[in-house]
N, C-alpha and C positions, 0 to 999 in steps of 0.2 A: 437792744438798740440795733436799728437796720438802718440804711442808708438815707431809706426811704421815711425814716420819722419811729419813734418808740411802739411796739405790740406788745402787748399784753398777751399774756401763754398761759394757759391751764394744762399741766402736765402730769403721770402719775408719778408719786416717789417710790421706793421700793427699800425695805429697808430692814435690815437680818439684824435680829437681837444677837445672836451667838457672836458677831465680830463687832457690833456694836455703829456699825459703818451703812448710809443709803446712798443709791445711786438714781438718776433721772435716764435712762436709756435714750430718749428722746432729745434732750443735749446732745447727746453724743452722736446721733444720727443728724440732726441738722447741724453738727461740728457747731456750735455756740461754743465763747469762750468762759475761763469763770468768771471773769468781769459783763458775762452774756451780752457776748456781740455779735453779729450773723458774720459769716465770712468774710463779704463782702467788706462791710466794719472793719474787720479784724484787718483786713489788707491794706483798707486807706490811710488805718492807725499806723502802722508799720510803715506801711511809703511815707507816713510827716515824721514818723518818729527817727527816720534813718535821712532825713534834709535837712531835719533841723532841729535845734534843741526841744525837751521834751515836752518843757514848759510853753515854748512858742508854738510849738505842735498841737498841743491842747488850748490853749488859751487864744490861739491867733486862726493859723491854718485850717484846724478841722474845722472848726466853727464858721469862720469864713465862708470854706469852699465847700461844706457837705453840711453843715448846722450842727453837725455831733457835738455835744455838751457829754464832753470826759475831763476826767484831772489829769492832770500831767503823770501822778504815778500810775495813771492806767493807761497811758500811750507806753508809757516808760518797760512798766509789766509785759505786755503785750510785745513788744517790739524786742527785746530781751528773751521772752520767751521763744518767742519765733525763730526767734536768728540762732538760738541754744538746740530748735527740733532740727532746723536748717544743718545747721552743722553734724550732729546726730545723723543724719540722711548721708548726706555727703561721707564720713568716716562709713558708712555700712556700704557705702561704694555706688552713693543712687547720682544721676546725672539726669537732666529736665530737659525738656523737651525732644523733637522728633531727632533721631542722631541723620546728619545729615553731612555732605564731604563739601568743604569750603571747595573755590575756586579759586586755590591756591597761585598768586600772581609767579611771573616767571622771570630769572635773572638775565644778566646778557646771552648766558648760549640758549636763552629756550628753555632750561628746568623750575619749575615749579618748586618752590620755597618756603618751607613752613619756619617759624620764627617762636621760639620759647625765651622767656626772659624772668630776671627772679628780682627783687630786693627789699631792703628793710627799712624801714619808716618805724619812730619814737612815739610811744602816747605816754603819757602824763597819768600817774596810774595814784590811784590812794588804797588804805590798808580798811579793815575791817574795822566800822565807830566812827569813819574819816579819817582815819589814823595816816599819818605820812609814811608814806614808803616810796622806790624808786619805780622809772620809770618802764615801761616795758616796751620790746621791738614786736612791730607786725609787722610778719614774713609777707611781704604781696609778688606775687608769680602772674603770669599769664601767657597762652598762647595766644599769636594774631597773626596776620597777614597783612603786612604792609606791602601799600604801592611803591613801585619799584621807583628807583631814585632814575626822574630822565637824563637823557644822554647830554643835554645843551649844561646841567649841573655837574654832570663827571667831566666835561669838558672845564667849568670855570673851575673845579677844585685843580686842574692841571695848570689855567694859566694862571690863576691868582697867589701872589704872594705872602697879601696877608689877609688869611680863611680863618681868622679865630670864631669868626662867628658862625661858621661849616665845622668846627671841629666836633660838635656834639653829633652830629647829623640824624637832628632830630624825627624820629617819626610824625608825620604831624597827619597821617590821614592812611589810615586803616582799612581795609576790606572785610574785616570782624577783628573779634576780640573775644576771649574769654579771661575772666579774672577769680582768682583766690586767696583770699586774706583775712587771716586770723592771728592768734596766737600759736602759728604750730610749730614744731621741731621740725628742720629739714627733712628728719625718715617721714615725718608724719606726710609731708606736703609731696613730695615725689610721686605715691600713688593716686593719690586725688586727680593731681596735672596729668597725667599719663590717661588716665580715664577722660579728661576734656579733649586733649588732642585724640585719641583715640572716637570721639563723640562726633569731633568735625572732616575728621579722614586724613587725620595729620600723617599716617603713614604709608598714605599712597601719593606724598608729595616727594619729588626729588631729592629734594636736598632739605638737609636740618638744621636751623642757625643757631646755635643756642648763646646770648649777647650775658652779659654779666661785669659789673665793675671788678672781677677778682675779689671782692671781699671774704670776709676768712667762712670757709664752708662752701661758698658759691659754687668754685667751679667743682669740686668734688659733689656736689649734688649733680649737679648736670652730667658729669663723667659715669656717674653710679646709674641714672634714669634716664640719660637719655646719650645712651656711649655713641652711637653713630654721628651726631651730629657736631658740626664744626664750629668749636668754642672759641669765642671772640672777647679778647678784653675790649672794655669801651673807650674807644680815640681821645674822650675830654678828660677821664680820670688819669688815664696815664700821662696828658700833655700836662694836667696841673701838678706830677709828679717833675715832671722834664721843668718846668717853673720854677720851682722848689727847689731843684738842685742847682738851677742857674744860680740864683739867690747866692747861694750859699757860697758858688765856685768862685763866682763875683759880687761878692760883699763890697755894701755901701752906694752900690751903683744901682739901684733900681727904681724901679718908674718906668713909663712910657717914656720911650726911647734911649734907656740907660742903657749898658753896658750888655747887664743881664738880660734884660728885654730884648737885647737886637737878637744873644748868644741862644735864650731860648726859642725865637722865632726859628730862627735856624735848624736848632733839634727837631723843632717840632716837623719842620718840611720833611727834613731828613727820616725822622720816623713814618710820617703818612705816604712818603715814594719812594722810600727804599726798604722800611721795615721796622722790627725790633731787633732783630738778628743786627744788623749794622748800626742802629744806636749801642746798643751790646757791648760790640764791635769799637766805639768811638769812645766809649765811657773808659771803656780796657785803655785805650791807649793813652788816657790821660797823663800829666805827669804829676804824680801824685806828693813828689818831695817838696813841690813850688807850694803848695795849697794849707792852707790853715788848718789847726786841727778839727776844727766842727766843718770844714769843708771836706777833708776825711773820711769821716764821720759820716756826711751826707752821701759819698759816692761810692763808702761801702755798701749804705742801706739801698741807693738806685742799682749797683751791681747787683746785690741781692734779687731787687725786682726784678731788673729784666734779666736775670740768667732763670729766675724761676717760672717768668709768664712768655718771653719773647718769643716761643713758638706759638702762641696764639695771637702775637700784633704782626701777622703778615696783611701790612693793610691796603697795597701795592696791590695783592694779587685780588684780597674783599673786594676793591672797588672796581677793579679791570671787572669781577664778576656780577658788579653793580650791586652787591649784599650792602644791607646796614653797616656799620659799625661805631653804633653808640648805643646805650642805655637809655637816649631821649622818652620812648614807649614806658617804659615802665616807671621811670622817676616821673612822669606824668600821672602813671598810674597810682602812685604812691599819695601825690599830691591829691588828685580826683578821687579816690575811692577811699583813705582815708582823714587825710591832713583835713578836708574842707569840713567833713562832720567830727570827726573826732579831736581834733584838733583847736576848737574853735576856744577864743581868752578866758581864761580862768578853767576849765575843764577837768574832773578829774576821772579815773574809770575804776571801777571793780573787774574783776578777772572776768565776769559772764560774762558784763556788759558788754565790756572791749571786744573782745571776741565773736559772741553774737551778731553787733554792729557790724563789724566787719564781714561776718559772712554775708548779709546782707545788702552790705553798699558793694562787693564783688558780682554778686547776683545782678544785682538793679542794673550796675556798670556794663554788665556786658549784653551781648544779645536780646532781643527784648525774649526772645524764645525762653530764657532762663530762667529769667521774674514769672511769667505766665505757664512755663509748665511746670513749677514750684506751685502755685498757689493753687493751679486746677488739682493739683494731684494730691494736696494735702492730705494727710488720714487723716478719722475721726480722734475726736480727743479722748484720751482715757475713760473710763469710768468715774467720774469723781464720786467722791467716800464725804459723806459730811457727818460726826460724831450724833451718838445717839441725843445728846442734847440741840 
């Protein structure tokens, strides 16, 4: 099956009694699939099968927009397989298209910024038969280059008092991107990332921002792969920490405009123009004898926090340098590259699938360079063996 309507092939078989196994060489030169589809095919099946469910891919989409007449387990197959050679490629250390050096944007003094970020996103996973089982994290990372936050915005984050809705300081427009997202263990995913930024010229940029919620592993990847670069907890996770323990210091008073709410506005200024060093600083001096025990309780566990991250929330000096400082980029990416296709009601995954998919929608996600010099550069497919019967 071709794009262009069903052909008919007369080919020779080849076929050794001694292993009992034949092969078609001529498959494997014009790369058909076993479900014999031209490349071409194989590719459009992969782009519906990684937009949309498998079923709707075959039964709605392809049909639609190309007239291909496949069943769903042969989008399924197909897009599964792909994304499992994808991945394959990627661990043996291959990277797609021309490598080429971003145009790295620049912070207030004039250096050029490159920007690495990591997190994890939940799928919905089932055992072997359909069997229930729990669900599993996909690690999504990427490198990008965000435009630089303008000057008339660092001025209203100064006069404004109440910035909740600045406190993420969301990425929202990119100068590229690159994405990776599977099933991997942090060792696994560190080398992969270093080969993308290495791909776009990430290390002939100035400066290295490396942004992360602190989640447990986070920054120690980052410190292990990418030690130069200046590690940022993200401004919204640690303000909804500073929330949390208002809550608690002032029990009973909360809502918009309670007690707690005025006390944590406050923090929060105090952390975004003065630092974590001086919330730190503020939390210490509390008086701890006045406070209930699960209030306690609370300001042991925010000590803990910011004595163990506050030299990475200097945000005083991120913004004077006009750098990010939030995770907005990648919980976007989180959302976009997984949540929308794998994610979708009632869904469950198998360990290939999840994984495959995901290389995939990382690929598609970023650059179009990545989707197109993936699919030009495909190898031929194995030999296939079909029994002497």
């Amino acid at each position: 099956m071709s794009l262009t309507g069903s052909i008919q092939l007369s080919r020779p078989y080849y076929h050794c009694p001694h292993c009992g196994t034949g092969t078609w060489p001529w498959d494997e030169m014009l790369r058909l699939s076993s479900e014999r589809l031209t490349p071409a095919a194989q590719e459009v099946a992969t782009l519906a099968g990684i937009g949309s469910s498998f079923g709707n891919a075959a039964n709605r989409v392809l049909e639609k927009l190309t007239g291909l007449n496949v069943s769903e387990s042969t989008v399924e197959r197909i897009t599964e397989t792909t994304g499992e050679r994808l991945g394959a490629r990627l661990d043996a250390g291959e990277t797609f298209g021309e490598k080429v050096d971003w145009n790295w944007n620049r912070d207030a003094e004039g250096k050029t910024c490159a920007y690495v970020s990591i997190d994890a996103t939940g799928v919905m996973m089932q055992g072997p038969h359909g069997a229930k089982t729990e669900g599993r994290m996909v690690n999504v990372a990427m490198i990008f280059n965000p435009r630089p936050r303008a000057e008339k915005d660092q001025k209203q984050d100064q006069e404004r008092e109440q910035d909740q809705e600045r406190e993420q300081e969301i990425c929202k427009s990119c100068d590229g991107a690159r994405y990776l997202a599977g099933l991997y263990g942090l060792h696994e995913l560190g080398p992969l990332l270093r080969r993308q930024g290495a791909q776009v010229g990430m290390d002939r940029a100035d400066v290295w921002i490396a942004l992360t919620d602190a989640g447990n592993g986070l920054d120690g990847f980052m410190k292990s792969n990418f030690p130069q670069a200046i590690r940022i907890v993200d401004f919204r996770h640690v303000a909804e920490y500073v929330h949390e323990f208002a809550k608690a210091y002032r029990p009973g008073s909360n809502g918009p405009g309670s007690d707690a709410e005025a006390l944590a506005q406050t923090w929060c200024r105090q952390l975004k123009y003065e630092g974590g060093a001086s919330m730190l600083a503020t939390l210490q001096g509390l008086d701890r004898q006045s406070m209930s025990a699960a209030a306690r309780q609370a300001c042991d566990e925010a000590l803990s926090y910011f004595g163990n991250h506050h030299e990475r929330m200097d945000y005083p000096s991120y913004l004077k340098h006009g750098w990010q400082i939030g995770t907005g980029a990648v919980e976007s990416a989180c959302k976009r590259v997984i949540n929308q296709r794998l994610n979708m009601g009632g869904m469950r995954w198998g360990t290939a699938g999840c994984d495959g998919v995901s290389h995939l929608r990382a690929l598609f996600c970023s650059d179009a360079a990545q989707w197109d010099g993936f699919w030009s550069s495909c190898r031929p497919h194995e030999p296939q063996a079909q029994s002497a019967a």
